[in-house]
C-alpha positions as a LaTeX table, in Angstrom:
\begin{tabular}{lrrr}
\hline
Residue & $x$ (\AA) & $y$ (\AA) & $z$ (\AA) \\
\hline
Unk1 & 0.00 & 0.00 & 0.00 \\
Unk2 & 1.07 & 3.09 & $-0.81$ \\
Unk3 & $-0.72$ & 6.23 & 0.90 \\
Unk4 & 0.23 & 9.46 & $-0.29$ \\
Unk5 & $-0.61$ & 12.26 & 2.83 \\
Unk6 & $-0.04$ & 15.36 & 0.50 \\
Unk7 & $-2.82$ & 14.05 & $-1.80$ \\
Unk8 & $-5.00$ & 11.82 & 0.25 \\
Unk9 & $-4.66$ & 9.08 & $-2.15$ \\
Unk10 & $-3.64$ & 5.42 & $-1.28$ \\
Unk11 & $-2.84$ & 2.89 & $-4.37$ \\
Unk12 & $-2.33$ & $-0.68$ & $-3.53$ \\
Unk13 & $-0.80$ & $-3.05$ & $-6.09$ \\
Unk14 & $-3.85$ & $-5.49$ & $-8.06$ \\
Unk15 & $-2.95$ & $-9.17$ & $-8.59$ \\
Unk16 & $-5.12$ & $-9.01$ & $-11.57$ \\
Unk17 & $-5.64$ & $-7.22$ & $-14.82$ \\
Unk18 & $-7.52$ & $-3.92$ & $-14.94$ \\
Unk19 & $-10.82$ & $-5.77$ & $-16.40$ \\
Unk20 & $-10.45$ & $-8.86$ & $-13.46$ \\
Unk21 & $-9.95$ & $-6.35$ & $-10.83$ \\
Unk22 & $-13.15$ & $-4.79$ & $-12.45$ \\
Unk23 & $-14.87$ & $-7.54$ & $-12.04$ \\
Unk24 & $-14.00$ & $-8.48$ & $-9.07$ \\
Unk25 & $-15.09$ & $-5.27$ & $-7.42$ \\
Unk26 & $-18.21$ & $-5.26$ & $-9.44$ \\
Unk27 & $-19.47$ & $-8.68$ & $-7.76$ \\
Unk28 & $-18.13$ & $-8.21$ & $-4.33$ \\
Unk29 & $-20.79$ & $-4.22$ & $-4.80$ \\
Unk30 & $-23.21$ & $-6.78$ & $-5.82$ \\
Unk31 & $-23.29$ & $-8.76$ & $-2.75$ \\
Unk32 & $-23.32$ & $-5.97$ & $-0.91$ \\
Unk33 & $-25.75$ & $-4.58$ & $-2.10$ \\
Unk34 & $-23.87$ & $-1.50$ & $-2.81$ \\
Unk35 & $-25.21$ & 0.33 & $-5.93$ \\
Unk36 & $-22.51$ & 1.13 & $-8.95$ \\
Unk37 & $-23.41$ & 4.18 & $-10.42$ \\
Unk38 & $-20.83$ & 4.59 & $-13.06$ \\
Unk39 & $-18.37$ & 2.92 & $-14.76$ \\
Unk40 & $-15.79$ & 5.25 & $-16.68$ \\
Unk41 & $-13.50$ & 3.55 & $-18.95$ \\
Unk42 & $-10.84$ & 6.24 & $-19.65$ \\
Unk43 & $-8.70$ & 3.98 & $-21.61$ \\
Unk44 & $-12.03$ & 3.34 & $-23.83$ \\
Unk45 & $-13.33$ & 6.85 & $-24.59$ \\
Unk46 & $-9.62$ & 7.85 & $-25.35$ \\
Unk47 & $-9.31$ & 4.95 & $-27.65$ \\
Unk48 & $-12.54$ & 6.39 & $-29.41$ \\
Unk49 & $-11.07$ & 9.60 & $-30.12$ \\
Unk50 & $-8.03$ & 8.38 & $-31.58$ \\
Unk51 & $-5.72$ & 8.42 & $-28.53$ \\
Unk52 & $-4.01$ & 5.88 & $-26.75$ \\
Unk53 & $-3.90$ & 5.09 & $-22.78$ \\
Unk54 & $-3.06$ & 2.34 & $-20.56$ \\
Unk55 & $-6.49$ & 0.35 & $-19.49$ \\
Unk56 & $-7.86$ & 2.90 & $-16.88$ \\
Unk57 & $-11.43$ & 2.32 & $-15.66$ \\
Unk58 & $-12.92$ & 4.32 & $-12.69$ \\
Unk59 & $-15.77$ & 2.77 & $-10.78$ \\
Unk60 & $-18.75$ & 5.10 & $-8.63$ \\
Unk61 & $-20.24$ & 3.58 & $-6.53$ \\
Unk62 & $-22.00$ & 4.06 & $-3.14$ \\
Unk63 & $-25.04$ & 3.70 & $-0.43$ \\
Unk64 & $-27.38$ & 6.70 & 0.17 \\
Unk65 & $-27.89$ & 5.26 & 3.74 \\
Unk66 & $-24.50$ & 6.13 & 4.40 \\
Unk67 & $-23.83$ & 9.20 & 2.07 \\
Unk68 & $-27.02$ & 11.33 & 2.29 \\
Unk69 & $-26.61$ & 11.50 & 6.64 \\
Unk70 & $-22.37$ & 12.73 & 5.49 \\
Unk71 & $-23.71$ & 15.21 & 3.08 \\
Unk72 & $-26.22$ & 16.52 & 5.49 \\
Unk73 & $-23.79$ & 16.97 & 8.34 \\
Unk74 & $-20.93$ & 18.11 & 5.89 \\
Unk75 & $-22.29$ & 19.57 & 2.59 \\
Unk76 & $-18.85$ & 19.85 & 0.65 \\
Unk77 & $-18.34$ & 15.98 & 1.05 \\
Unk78 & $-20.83$ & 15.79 & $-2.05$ \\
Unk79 & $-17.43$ & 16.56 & $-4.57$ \\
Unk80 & $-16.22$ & 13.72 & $-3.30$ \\
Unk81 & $-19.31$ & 11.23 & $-3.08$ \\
Unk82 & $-20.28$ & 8.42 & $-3.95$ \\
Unk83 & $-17.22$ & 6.99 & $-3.36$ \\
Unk84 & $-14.50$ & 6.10 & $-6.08$ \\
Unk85 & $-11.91$ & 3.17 & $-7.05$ \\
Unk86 & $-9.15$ & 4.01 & $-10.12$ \\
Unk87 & $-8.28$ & 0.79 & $-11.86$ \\
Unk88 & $-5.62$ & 1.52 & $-14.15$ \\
Unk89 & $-2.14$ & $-0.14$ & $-15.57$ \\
Unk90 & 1.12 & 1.28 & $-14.79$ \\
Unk91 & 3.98 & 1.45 & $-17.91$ \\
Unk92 & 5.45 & $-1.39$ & $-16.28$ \\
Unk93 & 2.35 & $-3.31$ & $-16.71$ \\
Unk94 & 1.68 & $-3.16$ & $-12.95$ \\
Unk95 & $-2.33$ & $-2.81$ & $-12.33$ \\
Unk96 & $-2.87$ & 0.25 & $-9.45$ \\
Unk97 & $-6.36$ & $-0.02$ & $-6.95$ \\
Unk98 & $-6.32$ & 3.95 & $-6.14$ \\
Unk99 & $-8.67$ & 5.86 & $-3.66$ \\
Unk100 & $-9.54$ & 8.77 & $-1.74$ \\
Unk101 & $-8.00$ & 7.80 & 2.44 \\
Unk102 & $-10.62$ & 7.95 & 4.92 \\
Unk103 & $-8.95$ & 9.98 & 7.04 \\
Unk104 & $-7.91$ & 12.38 & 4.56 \\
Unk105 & $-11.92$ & 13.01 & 3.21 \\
Unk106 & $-12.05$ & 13.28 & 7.51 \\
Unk107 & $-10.01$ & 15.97 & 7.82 \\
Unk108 & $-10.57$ & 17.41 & 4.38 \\
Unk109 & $-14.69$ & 17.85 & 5.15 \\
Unk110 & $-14.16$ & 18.23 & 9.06 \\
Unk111 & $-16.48$ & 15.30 & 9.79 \\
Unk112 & $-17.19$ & 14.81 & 12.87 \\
Unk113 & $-15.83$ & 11.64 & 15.09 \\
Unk114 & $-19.39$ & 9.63 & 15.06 \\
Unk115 & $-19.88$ & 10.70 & 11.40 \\
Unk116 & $-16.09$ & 9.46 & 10.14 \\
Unk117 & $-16.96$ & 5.70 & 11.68 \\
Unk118 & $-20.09$ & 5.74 & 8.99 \\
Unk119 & $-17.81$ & 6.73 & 6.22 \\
Unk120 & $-14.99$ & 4.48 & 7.32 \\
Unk121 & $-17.40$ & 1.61 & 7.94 \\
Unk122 & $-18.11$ & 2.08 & 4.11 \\
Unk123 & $-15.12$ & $-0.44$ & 3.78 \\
Unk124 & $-13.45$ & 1.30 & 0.80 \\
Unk125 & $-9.98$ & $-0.20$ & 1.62 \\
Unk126 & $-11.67$ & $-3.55$ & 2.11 \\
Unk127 & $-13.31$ & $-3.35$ & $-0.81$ \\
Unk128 & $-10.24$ & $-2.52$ & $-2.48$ \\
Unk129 & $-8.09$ & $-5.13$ & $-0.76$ \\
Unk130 & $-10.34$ & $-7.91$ & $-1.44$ \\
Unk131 & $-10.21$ & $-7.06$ & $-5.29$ \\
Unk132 & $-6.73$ & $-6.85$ & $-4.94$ \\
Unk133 & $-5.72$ & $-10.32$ & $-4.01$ \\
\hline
\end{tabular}
């Protein structure tokens, strides 16, 4: 894992390609029962307008149980809900799992203690390890 405090980012290394670790994030929202809202395949549109990119796919994705309370408590936390996983391939081939830190969208939105347990109990880094492996 690599977490990045000047950006609140962490990437952790994927086991899989971008599309498997896709996939694999896809069904584990599934059984959830965590709705994806988007899927944005970077690599795809820029292929489609004549450019080329590594495969880089970002997934949206969240619960308005959870999000709606955080966005009435904290308004600004809206920019960065629903919640977000970057899939994409390094130049050394190397497939990146990259999201905003808990603590970081904590500090960034001044969430209160009680509030920060429902958006760390979202399980974004589990979520993200378990695609992972």
């Amino acid at each position: 894992m690599t977490p990045n405090p000047e950006n609140g980012m962490i990437s952790i290394l994927s086991h899989h390609s971008v599309d498997e670790t896709v996939a694999r994030v896809k069904k584990t929202l599934e059984a959830k029962g965590v709705k994806l809202f988007a899927l944005v395949d970077h690599s795809g549109e820029a292929a489609m307008a004549g450019l080329e990119m590594r495969p880089t796919k970002l997934l949206i994705f969240g619960d308005p149980k959870v999000g709606t309370p955080l966005m009435l408590a904290a308004p600004t936390i809206a920019i960065d809900l629903p919640l977000k996983l970057l899939i994409a391939e390094d130049a050394g081939g190397k497939v990146w799992i990259s999201y905003n830190a808990p603590a970081y969208i904590q500090a960034r939105h001044h969430l209160p203690p009680e509030l920060f347990q429902a958006y760390s109990g979202t399980g974004v880094d589990v979520l993200a390890a378990k695609a992972a492996e």
